[in-house]
C-alpha positions as CSV (number, residue, x, y, z in Angstrom):
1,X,-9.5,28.9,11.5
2,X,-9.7,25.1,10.7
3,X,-7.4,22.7,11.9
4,X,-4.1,22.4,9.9
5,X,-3.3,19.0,9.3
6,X,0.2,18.5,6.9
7,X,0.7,15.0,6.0
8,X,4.5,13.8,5.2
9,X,5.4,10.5,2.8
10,X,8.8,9.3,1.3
11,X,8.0,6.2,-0.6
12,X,5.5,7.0,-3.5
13,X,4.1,10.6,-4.5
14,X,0.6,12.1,-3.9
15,X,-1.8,11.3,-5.3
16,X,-0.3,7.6,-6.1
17,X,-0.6,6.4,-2.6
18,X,-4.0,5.3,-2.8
19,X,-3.9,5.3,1.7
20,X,-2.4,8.4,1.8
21,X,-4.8,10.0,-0.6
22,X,-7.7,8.8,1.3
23,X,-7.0,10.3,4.7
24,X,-6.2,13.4,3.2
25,X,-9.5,14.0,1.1
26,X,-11.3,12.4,4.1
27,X,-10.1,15.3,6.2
28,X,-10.6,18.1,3.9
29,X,-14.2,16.9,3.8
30,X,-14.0,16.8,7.4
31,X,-13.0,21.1,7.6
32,X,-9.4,20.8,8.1
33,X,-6.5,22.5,5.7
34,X,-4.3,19.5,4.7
35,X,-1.1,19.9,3.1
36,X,0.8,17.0,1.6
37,X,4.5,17.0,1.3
38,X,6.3,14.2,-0.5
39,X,8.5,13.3,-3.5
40,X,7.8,13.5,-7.6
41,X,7.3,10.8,-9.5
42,X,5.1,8.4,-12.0
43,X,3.9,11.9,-13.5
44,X,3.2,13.7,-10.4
45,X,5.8,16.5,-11.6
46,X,4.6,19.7,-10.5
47,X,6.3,21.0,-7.0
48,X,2.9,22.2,-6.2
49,X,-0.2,22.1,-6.9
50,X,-3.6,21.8,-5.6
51,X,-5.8,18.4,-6.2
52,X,-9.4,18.4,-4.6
53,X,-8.5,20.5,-2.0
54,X,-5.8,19.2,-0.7
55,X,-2.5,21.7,-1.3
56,X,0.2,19.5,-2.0
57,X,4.5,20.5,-2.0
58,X,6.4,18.0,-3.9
59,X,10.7,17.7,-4.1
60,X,12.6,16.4,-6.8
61,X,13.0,12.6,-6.0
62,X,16.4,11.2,-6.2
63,X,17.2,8.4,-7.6
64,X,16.3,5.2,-6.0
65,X,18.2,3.6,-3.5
66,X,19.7,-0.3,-4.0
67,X,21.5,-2.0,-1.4
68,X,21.8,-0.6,2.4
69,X,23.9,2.5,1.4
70,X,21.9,3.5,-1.3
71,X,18.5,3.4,0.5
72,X,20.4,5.5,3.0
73,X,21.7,8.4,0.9
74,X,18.0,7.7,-0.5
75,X,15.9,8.6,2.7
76,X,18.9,10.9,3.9
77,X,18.4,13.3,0.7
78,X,15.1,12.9,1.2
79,X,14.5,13.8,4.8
80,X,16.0,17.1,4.1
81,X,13.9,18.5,1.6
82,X,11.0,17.2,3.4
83,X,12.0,19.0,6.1
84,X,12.1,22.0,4.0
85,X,8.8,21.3,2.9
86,X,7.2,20.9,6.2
87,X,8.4,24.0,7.2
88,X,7.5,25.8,4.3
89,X,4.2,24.5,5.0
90,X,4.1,26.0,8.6
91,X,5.0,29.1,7.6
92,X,2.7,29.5,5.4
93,X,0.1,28.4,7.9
94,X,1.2,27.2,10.9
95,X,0.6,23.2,11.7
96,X,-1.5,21.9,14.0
97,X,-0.9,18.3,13.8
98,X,1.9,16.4,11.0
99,X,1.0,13.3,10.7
100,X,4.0,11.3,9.3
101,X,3.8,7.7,7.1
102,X,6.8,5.4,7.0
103,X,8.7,4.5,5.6
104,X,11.4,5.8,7.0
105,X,10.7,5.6,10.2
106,X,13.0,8.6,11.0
107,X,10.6,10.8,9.1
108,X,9.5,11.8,12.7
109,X,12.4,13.8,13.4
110,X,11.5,16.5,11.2
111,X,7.9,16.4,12.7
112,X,9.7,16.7,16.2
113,X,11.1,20.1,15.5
114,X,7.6,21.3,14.0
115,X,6.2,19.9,17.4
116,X,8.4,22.4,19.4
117,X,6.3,25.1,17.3
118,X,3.1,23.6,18.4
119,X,2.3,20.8,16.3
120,X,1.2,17.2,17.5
121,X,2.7,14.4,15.8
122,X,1.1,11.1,14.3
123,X,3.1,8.2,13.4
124,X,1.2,6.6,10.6
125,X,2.8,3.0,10.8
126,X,2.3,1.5,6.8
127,X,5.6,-0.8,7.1
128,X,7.1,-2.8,9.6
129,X,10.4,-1.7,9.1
130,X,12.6,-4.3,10.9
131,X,10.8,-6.9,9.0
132,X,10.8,-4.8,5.7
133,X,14.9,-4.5,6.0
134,X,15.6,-8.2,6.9
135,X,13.0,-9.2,3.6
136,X,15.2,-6.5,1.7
137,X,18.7,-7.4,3.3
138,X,18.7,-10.8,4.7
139,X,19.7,-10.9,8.4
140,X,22.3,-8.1,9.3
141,X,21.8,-8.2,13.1
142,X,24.1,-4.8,14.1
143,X,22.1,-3.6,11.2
144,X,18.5,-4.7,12.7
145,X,19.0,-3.3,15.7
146,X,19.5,0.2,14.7
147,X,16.5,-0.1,12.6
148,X,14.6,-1.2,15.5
149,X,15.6,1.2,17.8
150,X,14.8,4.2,15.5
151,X,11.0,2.3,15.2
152,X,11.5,2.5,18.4
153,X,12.1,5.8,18.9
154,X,9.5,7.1,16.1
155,X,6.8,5.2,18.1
156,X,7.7,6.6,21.6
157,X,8.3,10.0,20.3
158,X,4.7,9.9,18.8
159,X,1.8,12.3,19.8
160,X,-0.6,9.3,18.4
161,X,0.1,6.2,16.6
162,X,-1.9,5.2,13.9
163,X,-2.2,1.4,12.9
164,X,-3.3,-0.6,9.6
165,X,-5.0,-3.5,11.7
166,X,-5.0,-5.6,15.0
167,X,-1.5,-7.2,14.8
168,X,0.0,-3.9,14.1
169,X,-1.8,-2.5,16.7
170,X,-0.3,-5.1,19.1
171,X,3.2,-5.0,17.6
172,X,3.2,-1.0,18.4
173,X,2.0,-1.6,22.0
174,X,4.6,-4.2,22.5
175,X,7.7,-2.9,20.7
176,X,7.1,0.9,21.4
177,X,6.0,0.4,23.8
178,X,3.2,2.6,23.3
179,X,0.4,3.0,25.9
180,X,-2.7,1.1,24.9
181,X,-5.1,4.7,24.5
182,X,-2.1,6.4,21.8
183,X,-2.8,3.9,19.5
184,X,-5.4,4.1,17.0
185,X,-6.4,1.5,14.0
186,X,-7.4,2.8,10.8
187,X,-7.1,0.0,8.2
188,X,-6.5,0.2,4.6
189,X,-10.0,0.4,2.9
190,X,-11.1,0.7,-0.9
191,X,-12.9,3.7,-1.6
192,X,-16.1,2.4,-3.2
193,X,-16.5,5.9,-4.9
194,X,-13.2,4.3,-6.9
195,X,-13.6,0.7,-6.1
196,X,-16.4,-0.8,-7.4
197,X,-17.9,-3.6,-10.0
198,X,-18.1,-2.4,-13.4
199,X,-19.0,-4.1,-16.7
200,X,-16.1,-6.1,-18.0
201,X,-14.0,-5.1,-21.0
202,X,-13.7,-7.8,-23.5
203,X,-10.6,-6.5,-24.9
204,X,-8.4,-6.2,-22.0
205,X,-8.3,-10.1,-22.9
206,X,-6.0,-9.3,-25.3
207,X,-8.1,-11.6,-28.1
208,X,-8.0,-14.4,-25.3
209,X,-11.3,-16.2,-23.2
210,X,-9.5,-15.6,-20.0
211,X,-7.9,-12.8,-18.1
212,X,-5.9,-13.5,-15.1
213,X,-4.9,-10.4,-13.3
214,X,-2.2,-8.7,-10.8
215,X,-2.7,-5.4,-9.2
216,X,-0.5,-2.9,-7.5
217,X,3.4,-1.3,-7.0
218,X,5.9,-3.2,-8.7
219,X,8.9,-3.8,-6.2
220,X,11.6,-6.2,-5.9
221,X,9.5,-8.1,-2.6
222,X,6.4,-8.4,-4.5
223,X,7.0,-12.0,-5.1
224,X,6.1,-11.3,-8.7
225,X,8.5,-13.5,-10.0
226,X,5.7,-16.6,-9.0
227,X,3.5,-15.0,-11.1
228,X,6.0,-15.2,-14.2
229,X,6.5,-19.0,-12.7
230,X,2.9,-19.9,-13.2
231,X,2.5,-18.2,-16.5
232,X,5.7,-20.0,-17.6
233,X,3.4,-23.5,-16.4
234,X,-0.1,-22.7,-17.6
235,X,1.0,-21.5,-20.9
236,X,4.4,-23.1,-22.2
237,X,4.1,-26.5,-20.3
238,X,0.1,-27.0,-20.4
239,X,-0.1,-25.3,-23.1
240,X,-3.0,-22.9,-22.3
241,X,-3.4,-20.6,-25.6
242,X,-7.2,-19.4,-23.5
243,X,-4.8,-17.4,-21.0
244,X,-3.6,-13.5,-20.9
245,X,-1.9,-11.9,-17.8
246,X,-2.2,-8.5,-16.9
247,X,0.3,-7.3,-14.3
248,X,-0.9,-3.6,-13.7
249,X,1.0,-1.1,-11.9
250,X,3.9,0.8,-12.0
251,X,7.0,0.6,-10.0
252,X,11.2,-0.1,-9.8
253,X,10.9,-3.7,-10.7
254,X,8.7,-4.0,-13.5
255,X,11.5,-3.1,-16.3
256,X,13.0,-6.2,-14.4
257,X,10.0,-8.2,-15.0
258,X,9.3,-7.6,-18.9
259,X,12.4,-8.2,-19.6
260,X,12.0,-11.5,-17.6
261,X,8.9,-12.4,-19.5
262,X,10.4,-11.5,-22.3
263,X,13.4,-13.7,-22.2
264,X,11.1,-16.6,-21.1
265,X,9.1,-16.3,-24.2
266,X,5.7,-15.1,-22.6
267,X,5.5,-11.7,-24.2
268,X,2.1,-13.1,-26.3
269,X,0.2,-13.9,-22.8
270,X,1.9,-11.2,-20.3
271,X,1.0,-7.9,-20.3
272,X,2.4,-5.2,-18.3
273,X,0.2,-2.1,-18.8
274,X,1.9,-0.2,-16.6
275,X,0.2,2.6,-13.9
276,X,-3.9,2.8,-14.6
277,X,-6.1,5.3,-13.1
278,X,-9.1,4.2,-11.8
279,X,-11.4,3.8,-14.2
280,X,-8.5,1.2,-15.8
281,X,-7.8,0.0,-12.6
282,X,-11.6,-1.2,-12.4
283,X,-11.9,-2.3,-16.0
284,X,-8.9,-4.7,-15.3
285,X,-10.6,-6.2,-12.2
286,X,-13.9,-6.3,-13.5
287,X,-12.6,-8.5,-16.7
288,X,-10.3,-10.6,-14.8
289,X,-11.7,-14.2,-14.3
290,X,-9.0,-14.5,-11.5
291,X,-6.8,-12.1,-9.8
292,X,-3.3,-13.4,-7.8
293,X,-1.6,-12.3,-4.8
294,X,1.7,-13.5,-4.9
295,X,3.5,-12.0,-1.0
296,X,5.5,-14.5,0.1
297,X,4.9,-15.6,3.7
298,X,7.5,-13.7,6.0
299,X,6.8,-11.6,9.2
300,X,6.6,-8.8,7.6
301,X,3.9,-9.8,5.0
302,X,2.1,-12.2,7.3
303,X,1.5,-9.4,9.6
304,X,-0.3,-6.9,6.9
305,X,-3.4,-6.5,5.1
306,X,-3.0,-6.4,1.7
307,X,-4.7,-3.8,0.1
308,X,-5.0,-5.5,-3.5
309,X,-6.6,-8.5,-1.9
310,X,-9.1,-6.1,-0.3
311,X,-9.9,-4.4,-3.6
312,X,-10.1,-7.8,-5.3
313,X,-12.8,-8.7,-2.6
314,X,-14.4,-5.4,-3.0
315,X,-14.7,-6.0,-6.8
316,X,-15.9,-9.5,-6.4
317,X,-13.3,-11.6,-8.0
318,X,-12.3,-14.8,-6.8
319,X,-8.8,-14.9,-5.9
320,X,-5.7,-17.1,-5.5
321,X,-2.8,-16.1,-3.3
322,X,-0.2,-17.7,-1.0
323,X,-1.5,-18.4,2.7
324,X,-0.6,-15.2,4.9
325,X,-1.8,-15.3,8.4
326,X,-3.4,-11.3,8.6
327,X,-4.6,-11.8,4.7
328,X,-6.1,-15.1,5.8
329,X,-8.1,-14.1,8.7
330,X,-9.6,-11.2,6.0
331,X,-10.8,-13.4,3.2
332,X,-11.4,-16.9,5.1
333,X,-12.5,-19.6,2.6
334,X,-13.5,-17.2,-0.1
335,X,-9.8,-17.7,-1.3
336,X,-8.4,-20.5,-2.6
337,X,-4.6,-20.5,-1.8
338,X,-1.8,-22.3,-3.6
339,X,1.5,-23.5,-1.8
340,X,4.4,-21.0,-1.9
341,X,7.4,-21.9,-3.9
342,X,5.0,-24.4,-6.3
343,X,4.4,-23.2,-9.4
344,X,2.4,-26.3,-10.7
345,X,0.0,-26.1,-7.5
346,X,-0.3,-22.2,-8.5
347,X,-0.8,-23.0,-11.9
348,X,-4.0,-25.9,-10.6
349,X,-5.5,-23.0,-8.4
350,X,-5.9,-20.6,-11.2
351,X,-6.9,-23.5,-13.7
352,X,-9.3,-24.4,-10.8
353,X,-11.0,-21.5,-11.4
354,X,-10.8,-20.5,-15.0
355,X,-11.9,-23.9,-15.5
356,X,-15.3,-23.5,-13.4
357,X,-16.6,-20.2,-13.9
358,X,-19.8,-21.3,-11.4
359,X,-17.5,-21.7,-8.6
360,X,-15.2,-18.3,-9.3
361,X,-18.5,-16.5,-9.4
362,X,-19.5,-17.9,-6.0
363,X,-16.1,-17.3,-4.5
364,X,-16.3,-13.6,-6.1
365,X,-19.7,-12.9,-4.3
366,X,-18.8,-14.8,-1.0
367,X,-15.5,-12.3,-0.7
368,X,-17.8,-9.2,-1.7
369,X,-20.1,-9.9,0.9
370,X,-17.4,-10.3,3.5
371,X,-15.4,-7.0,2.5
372,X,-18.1,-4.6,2.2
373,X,-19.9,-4.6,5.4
374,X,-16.3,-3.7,7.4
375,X,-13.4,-3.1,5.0
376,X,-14.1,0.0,3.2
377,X,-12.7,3.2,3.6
378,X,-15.7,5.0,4.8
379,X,-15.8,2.6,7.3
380,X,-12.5,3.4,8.6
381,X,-13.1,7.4,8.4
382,X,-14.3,8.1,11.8
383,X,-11.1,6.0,13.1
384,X,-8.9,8.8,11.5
385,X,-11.0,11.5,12.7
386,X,-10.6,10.1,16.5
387,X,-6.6,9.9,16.2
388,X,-6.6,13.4,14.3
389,X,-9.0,14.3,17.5
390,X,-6.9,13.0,20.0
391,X,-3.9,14.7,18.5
392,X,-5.6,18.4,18.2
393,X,-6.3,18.0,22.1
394,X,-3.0,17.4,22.9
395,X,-1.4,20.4,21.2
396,X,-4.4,22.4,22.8
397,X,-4.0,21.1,26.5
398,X,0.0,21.5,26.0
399,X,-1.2,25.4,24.8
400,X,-2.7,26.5,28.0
């Protein structure tokens, strides 16, 4: 029989992580049974179902955590059903490898106890969670240090590690540790069967010459609020009538955010579509004559690849954002960047561009040309393959 390969996330439902979705329709292509277990939510309702192949087992989320004892009774409720789910899974088909994403880290203790039935465990390391808690809770050191011990523990406890990029990579080696051969970098690449230019769509404009455009989950570290900042100076203080935003994407903070916009008068030029599929997701980008990253530099941000940036790249589309350090070294000087905490510099970066469409279209191809020979996600498939590899012979050498 093919390998069985059950994949476990907490934070967003299948198929709405775009990562997760990925690696599991890359290994069903590759002969493996995949299962995914993981929560409900933005319409993913069913508890089960089966989407291209992949068999997924969903739970009933619970409601959102805020603040540290919320998140807690949020991934403590959540850990148990997923355990229930994982074993479900086995017993329907016993597990070769589980290969678990964080957040939260302690997702790998269910995993463990499949592991004493045979399974090999991956740690799929999307968050740094130390850094994710101190950007969510300010600097609680007693706090910290549990949190860093448990990413501790998840990484040591790990069959194989997998990685989103170099720093990563280095951070696991370091703060595992974790030997140097158990660590494995698969990075966060569009799909260009999903991903790619299209003609624009006039009237995603919204009767307006020019579309400036945000991508992705809306959460409360987002920095989102910037965007709303720059709006605020393009359109009330400049008085730029030319200008619609479209902030696309679902998520716990964008209730937050309308009524922000709202309550600073830019309902007429914000729009908040909410979740697209992909087909939206494309006409958005394609029409946008700039598209933003707003991540504020900290050590968690500065340390990952954003995946919107690389779909904006992918697409073509020249883009402001703040200077991070791992986003930096992946679009160079195709990028113009603004100063963080300055929405009038902001506001000159975007007008830079929406005022010289020659230049935008230059940046666009320059940031194309740089993403597509590396950063896609079929470039990253045979990565995933090795760490699924390396996992398979472990459980088999630990069988005989």
């Amino acid at each position: 029989m093919s390998p069985h390969v059950l994949i476990a996330l907490e934070n967003e439902p299948y198929p709405y992580d775009r990562r997760v979705r990925q690696e599991a329709e890359a290994l069903t292509a590759a002969g493996h049974a995949v299962t995914v277990v993981g929560p409900t939510g933005f319409g993913f309702d069913a508890l089960e179902e089966r989407i291209d192949g992949v068999l997924v087992l969903r739970y009933r989320a619970p409601p959102g955590g805020r603040g540290v004892a919320g998140y807690a009774r949020e991934y403590g409720l959540s850990l148990l059903q997923l355990g229930r789910l994982m074993w479900k899974a086995h017993r329907r088909r016993p597990v070769d490898v589980a290969l678990v994403c964080n957040p939260p880290d302690l997702l790998v203790v269910p995993a463990l106890a499949l592991r004493r039935a045979g399974a090999s465990v991956i740690f799929d390391h999307h968050d740094l969670s130390p850094e994710l808690f101190e950007l969510k809770f300010g600097e609680r050191r007693a706090l910290q240090a549990i949190v860093r011990r448990v990413e501790s523990f998840a990484l040591r406890r790990a069959d194989v590690v997998i990685a989103t990029n170099d720093t990563y990579a280095e951070i696991d080696r370091r703060r595992g540790p974790v030997e140097a051969h158990r660590v494995h970098i698969v990075r966060n690449g569009p799909d260009p069967q999903r991903i790619y230019p299209v003609t624009p769509r006039p009237q995603l404009r919204r009767g307006r010459d020019k579309l400036v455009c945000w991508v992705g989950l809306m959460s409360d570290q987002e920095g989102l609020g910037h965007l709303l900042d720059a709006a605020e100076e393009l359109v009330l203080r400049r008085g730029r009538e030319d200008v619609s935003f479209a902030v696309v994407g679902a998520g716990d903070a964008r209730d937050g955010l309308m009524a922000d916009s709202r309550r600073r008068g830019l309902d007429r030029h914000v729009h908040f579509p909410g979740r697209a599929d992909d087909d939206l997701l494309r006409g958005y980008m394609a029409t946008a004559d700039v598209c933003v990253g707003v991540d504020e530099s900290n050590p968690m941000n500065d340390s990952s690849t954003m995946t919107k940036i690389v779909e904006y790249m992918v697409m073509g589309r020249p883009i402001v954002q703040f200077s991070l350090r791992e986003t930096g070294r992946v679009c160079g000087d195709t990028s113009l960047y603004a100063r963080e905490r300055d929405p009038a510099h902001f506001a000159d970066r975007i007008a830079e561009l929406l005022d010289d469409p020659e230049r935008a279209e230059r940046l666009g191809a320059a940031a194309r040309e740089r993403a597509v020979p590396a950063l896609l996600w079929p470039q990253q498939v045979p990565a995933l393959l090795t760490a699924v590899g390396a996992a398979l012979e472990l459980r088999a050498a630990s069988a005989r």
